[in-house]
C-alpha positions as CSV (number, residue, x, y, z in Angstrom):
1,X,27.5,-0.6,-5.3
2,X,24.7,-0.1,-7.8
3,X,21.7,-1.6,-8.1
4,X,21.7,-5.7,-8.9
5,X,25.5,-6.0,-7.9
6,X,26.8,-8.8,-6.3
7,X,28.8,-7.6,-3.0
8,X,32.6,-8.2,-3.7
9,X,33.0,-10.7,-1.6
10,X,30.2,-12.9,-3.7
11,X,32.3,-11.7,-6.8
12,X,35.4,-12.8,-5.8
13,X,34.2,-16.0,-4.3
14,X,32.3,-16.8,-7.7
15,X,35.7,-16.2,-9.5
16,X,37.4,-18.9,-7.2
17,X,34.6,-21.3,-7.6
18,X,35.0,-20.9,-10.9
19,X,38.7,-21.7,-10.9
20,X,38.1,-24.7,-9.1
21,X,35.2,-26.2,-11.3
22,X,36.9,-26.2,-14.2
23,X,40.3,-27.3,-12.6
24,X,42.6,-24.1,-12.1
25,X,42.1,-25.1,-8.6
26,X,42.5,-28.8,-8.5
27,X,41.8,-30.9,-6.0
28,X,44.6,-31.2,-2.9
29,X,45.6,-27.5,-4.1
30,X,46.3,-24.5,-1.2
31,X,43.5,-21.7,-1.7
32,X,45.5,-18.7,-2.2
33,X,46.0,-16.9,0.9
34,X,44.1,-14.3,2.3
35,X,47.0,-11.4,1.6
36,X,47.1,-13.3,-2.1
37,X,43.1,-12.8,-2.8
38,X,43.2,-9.8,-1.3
39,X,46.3,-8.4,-4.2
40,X,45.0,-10.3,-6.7
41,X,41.8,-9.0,-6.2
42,X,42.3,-5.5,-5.2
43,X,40.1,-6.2,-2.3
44,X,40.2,-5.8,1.3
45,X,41.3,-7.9,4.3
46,X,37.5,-8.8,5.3
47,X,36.2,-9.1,1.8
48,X,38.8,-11.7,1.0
49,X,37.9,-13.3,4.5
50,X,34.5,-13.5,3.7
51,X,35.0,-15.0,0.3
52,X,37.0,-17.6,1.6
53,X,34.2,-18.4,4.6
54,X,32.0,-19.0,1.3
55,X,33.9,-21.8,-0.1
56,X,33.9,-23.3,3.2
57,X,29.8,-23.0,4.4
58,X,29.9,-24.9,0.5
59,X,32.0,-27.4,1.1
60,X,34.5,-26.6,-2.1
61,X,37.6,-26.1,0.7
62,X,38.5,-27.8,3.9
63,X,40.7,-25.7,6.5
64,X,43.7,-27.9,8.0
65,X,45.1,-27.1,11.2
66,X,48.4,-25.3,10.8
67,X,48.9,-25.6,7.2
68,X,46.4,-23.8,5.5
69,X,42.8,-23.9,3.8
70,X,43.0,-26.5,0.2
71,X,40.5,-27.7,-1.8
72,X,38.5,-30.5,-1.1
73,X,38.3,-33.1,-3.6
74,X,34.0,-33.4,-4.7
75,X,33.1,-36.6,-5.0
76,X,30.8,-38.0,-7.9
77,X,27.4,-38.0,-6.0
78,X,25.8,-42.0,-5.9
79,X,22.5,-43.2,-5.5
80,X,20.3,-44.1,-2.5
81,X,17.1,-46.2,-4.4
82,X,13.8,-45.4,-2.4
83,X,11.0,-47.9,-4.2
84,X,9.0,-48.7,-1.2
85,X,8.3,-52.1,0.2
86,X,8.3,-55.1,-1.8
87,X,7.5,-58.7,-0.2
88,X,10.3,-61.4,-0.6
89,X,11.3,-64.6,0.2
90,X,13.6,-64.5,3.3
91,X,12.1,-61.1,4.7
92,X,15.3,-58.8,3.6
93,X,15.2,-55.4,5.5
94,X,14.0,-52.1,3.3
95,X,17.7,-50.9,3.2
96,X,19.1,-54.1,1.6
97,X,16.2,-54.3,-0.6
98,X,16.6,-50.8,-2.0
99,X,20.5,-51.3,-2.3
100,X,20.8,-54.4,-4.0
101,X,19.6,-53.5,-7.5
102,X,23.1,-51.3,-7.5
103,X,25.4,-53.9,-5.4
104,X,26.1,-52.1,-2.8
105,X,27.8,-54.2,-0.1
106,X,25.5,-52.8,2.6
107,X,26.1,-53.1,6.3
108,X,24.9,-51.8,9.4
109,X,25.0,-51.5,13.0
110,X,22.1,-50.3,15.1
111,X,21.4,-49.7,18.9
112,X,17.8,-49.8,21.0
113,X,16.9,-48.1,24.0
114,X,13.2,-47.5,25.9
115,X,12.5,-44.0,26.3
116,X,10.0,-41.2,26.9
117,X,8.7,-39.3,24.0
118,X,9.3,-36.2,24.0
119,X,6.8,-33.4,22.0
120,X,7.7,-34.1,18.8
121,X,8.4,-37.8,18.6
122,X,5.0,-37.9,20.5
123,X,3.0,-35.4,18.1
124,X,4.7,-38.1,14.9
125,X,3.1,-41.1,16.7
126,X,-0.2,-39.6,17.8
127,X,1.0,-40.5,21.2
128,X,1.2,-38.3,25.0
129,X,4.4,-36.8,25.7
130,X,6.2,-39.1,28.0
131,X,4.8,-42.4,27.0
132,X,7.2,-45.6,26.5
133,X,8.6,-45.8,22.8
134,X,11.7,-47.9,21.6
135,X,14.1,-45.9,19.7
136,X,16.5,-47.4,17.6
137,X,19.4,-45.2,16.3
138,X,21.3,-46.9,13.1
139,X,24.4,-46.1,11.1
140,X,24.2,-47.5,7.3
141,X,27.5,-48.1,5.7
142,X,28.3,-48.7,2.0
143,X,31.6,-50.6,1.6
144,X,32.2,-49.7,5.2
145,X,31.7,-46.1,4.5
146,X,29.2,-43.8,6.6
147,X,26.5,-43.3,4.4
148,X,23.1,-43.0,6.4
149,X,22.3,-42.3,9.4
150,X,18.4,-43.4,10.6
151,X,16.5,-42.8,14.4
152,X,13.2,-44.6,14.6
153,X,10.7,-44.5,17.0
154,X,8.2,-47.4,18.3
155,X,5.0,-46.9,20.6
156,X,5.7,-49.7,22.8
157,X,1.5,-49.5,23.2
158,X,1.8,-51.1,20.2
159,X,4.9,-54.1,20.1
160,X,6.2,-53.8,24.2
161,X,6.2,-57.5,25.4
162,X,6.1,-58.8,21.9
163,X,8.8,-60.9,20.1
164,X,9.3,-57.9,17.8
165,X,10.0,-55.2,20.4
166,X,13.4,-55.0,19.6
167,X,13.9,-54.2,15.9
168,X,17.2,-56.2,15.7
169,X,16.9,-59.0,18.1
170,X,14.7,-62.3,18.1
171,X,13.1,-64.1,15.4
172,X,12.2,-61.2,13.1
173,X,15.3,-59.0,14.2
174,X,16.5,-57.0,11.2
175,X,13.0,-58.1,8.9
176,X,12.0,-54.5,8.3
177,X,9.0,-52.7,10.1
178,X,6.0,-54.1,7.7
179,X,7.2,-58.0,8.1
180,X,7.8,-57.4,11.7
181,X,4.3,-55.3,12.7
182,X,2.5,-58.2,10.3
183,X,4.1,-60.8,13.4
184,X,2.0,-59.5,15.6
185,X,-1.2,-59.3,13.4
186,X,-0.4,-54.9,12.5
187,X,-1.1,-54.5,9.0
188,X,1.1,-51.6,7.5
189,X,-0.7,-50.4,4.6
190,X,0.6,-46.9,4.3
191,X,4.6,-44.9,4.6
192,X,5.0,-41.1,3.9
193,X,8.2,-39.8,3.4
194,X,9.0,-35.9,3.7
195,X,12.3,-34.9,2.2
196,X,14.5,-32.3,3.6
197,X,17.3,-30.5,3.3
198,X,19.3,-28.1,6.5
199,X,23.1,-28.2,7.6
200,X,24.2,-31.0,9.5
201,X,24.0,-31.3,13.3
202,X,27.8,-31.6,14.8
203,X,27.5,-35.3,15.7
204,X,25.8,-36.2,12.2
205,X,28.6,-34.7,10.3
206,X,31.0,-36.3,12.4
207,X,29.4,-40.3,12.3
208,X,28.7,-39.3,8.4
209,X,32.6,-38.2,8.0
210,X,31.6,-34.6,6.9
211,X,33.0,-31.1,7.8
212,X,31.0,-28.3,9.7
213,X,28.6,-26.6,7.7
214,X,27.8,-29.5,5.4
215,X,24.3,-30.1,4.3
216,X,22.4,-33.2,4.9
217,X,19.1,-34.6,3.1
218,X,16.4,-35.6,5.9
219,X,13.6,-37.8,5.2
220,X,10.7,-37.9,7.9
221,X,9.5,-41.5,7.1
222,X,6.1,-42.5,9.3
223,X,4.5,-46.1,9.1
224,X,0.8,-46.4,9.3
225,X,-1.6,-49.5,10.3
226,X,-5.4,-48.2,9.1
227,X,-4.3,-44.5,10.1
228,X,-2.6,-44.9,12.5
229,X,1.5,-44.7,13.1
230,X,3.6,-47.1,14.1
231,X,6.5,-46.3,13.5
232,X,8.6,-42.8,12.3
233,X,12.4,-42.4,11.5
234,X,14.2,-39.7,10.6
235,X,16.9,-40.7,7.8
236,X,19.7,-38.6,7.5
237,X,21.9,-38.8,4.3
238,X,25.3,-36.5,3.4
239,X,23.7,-34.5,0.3
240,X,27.3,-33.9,-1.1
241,X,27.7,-37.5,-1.7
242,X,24.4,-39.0,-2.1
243,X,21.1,-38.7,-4.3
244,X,17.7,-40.0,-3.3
245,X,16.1,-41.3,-6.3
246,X,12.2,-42.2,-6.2
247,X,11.1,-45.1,-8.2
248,X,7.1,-45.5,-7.4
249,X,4.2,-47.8,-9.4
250,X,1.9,-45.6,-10.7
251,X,-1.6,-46.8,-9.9
């Protein structure tokens, strides 16, 4: 192989991407086997192996048990609005906020539980390992389609034995972390988001209806009252059928 050549395995799997961008290989159609790429090609057993493991760690094919590896139909990416936290009438969480302007018919279902932070959730929070947070694990659903997945965490120093200690529950359940921190006199008056990108964890990809190997955008979201957090959440979205778009005020 000289110098700036692609190993043949890249080469052919370039060739078969090709073929099914522009629709040689359509949707639904059987990949050609691995004997097939391999004659077509001129290539040998492993190299048409590998290609074929290329398509798949990108998502273009799908294998299905005892009938063969097809190509996956790519859906037409949509948007996820992040604009940041605007006040209205009725307190409406962040997600249906940031959904409504495309009429998404957002839904969600979400489950709380005390536990100990560990180091990382404790190092986020500017808490000691071990103390008391509420985490809160939600699955978002557009059109009662997985689309997000989100795990929060809450110092309980801060809301334990207030009405808002359960995110979803009592007066202000479902009102959104800035509404519900302001009920018990925390003024939020700073978020930072991180975005992210790495291949989906096995139960992600299964809640999100992906396949292994499938990469997922992460946002590290943290919530600050005068410096100090009080509340992070990792957000996990499927990047093969979702954008994040950022629409901030400039200042």
């Amino acid at each position: 192989m000289t110098f700036g050549e692609q190993p043949a395995y890249l080469r052919v799997a370039g060739d078969l991407r090709k073929k099914i961008a522009d629709g040689s290989l359509p949707p639904h159609t059987r990949l050609p086997s691995q004997a097939r790429i391999r004659e077509e090609y001129g290539v040998s057993d492993t190299v048409a192996l590998e290609a074929r493991k290329v398509l798949m760690a990108e998502g273009l094919v799908e294998g299905r048990s005892g009938s063969g590896t097809y190509v996956r139909e790519r859906p037409v990416p949509r948007k996820i609005a992040r604009t940041g936290y605007r006040a209205v009438n009725g307190g409406s969480t962040p997600f249906r906020q940031e959904q409504a302007a495309d009429g998404v018919r957002g839904t969600w279902e979400s489950r709380s539980e005390q536990i100990e932070a560990n180091a990382a959730v404790a190092e986020r929070l500017g808490i000691r390992v071990g103390d008391r947070v509420m985490c809160t694990k939600y699955v978002f659903r557009d059109a009662g389609e997985a689309m997000m997945l989100s795990t929060s965490w809450e110092p309980l120093a801060v809301t334990g034995r207030t009405p808002v200690m359960l995110p979803e529950e009592g007066p202000l359940g479902g009102c959104g972390v800035v509404d519900r921190m302001a009920a018990i006199d925390v003024v939020v008056d700073n978020v930072a988001e991180e975005v992210g990108a790495r291949p989906g964890l096995a139960e992600e990809l299964t809640a999100l209806g992906g396949v292994p190997g499938h990469v997922v955008i992460v946002v590290h979201r943290t919530y600050y009252a005068s410096g100090r957090p009080v509340e992070a959440a990792d957000i996990v979205v499927p990047a093969d059928r979702y954008r994040i778009a950022y629409h901030l005020p400039v200042r």
